[in-house]
N, C-alpha and C positions, 0 to 999 in steps of 0.2 A: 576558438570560436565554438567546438564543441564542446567544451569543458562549462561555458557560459551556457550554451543554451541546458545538459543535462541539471547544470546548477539552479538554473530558472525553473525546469520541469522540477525538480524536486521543493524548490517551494515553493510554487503551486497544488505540490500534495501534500505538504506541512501544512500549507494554508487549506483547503479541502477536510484535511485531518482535524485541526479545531472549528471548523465550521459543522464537520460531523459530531464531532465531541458535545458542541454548544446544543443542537438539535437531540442530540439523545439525551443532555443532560436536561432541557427545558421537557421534554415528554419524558424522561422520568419523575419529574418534578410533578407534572402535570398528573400522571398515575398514581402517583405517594409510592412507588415500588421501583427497583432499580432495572429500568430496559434500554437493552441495546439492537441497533439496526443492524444484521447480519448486512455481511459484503455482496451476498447471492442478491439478498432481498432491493440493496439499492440501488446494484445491476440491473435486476430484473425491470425493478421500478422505473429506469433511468429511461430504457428502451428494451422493451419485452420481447420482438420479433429478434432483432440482432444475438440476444442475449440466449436465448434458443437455439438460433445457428450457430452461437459460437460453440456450445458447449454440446451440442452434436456433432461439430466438427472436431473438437478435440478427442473427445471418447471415443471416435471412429480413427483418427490419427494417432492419438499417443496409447501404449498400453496401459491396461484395468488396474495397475497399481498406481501407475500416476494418478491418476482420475479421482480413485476410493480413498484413501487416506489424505491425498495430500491436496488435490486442486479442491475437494468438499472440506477438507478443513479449514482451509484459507477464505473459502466460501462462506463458511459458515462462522467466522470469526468477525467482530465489530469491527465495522468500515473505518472509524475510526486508528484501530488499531493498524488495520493494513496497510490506511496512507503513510501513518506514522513512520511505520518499520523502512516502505518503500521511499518516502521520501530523504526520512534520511541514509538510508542507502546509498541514495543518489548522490545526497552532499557528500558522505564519506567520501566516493569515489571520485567526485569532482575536486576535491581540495586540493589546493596548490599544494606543489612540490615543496619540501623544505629546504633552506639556501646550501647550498655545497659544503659550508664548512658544518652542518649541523647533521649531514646523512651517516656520517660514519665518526663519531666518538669512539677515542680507541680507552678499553678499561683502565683503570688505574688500580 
């Protein structure tokens, strides 16, 4: 049952991931220039108050190296790409087991 629902979560952010891709491809289009929606930005956008406490609450909870390198560059990476990676994540993780006689192939 969990294996289903994280399989559903993730594509729901495969689907999110081309629906971001469609939107940044139609406004680039629309600019004649190639732009993309930073992850922070369509956070921010999504819900602005939330999006502030969360990111007070982390810097206050996790240390300044987390934060500067690595949560700002995930931030600042195309929403796009972030669903992509974490969706399919998700699938990998969720995929069925392989049948018993195919987990261990012994060499020839």
């Amino acid at each position: 049952m969990l294996r289903l629902l994280v399989r559903a979560f993730g594509v729901l952010l495969l689907a999110g991931a081309f629906a971001a891709a469609v939107i940044d491809a139609a406004r680039s289009l629309a600019d004649q220039q190639f732009t993309t929606t930073p992850m922070g930005v369509a956070l921010a956008t999504m819900s602005p108050a939330k999006f502030e406490l969360w990111s007070a609450a982390i810097q206050a909870r996790l240390p300044h190296f987390v934060w500067d390198p690595v949560l700002l560059w995930i931030l600042s990476a195309p929403t796009f790409l972030d669903l992509a990676i974490l969706g399919l994540a998700l699938e990998y993780l969720s995929r069925p087991s392989p049948p018993p006689e195919l987990r261990s192939i012994p060499n020839r």
